[in-house]
N, C-alpha and C positions, 0 to 999 in steps of 0.2 A: 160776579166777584164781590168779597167784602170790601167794606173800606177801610181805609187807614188804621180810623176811630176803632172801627170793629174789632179789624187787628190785634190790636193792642188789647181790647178788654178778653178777647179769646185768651192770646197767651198770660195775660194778668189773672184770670181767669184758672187757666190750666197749671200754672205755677203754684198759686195759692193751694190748688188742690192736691200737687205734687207734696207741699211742704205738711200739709195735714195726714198724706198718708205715707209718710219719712216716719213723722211722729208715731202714727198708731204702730208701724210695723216694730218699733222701738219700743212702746208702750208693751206690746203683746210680748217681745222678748223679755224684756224686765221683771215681768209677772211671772215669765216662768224657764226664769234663772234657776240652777240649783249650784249646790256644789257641796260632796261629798266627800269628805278626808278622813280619813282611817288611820286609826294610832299608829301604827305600822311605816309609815311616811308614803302611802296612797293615797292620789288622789285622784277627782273628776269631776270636771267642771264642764257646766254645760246648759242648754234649756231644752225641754221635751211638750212639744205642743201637740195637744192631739183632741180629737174632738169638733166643736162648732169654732171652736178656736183656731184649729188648723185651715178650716173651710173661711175664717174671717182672713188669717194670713194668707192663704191663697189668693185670696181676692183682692188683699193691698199692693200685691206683691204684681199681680198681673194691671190694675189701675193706675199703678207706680210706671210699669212698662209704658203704658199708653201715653203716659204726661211726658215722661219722656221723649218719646216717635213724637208725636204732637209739637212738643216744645221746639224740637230739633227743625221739624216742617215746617213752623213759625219762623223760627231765626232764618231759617235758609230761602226761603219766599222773601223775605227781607232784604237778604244780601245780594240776592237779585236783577231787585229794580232800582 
């Protein structure tokens, strides 16, 4: 079993890295924002990611999952004991 000390620097640890890939996943939509309006009063708004781009959002997007399950299995181990 860890200890305590451990505990803690795990979930301090996994949060941090949860709050880094919030940001990137936000970073990568930002970049590729558009929005499309047409004299006509059409419009469309939207972001289109496609590319090594979609394979990085994939990957924040499934890293993001784990900090989550992880974080969760931290507090609940906690509330425990």
């Amino acid at each position: 079993m860890l200890s305590e000390k451990t505990k803690r620097y795990v979930k301090l640890v996994n949060d941090m890295i949860g709050i880094f890939v919030t940001i990137g996943i936000l970073i990568i939509m930002a970049l590729h924002f558009y929005m499309n309006i047409e004299p006509n009063g059409s419009s469309e708004l939207g972001f289109k990611v496609t590319g090594p781009s979609m394979v990085t959002l994939y990957i924040l997007i499934a890293v993001a999952i784990m900090t989550t399950l992880i974080s969760f299995m931290c507090k609940r181990q906690r509330k425990t004991r």
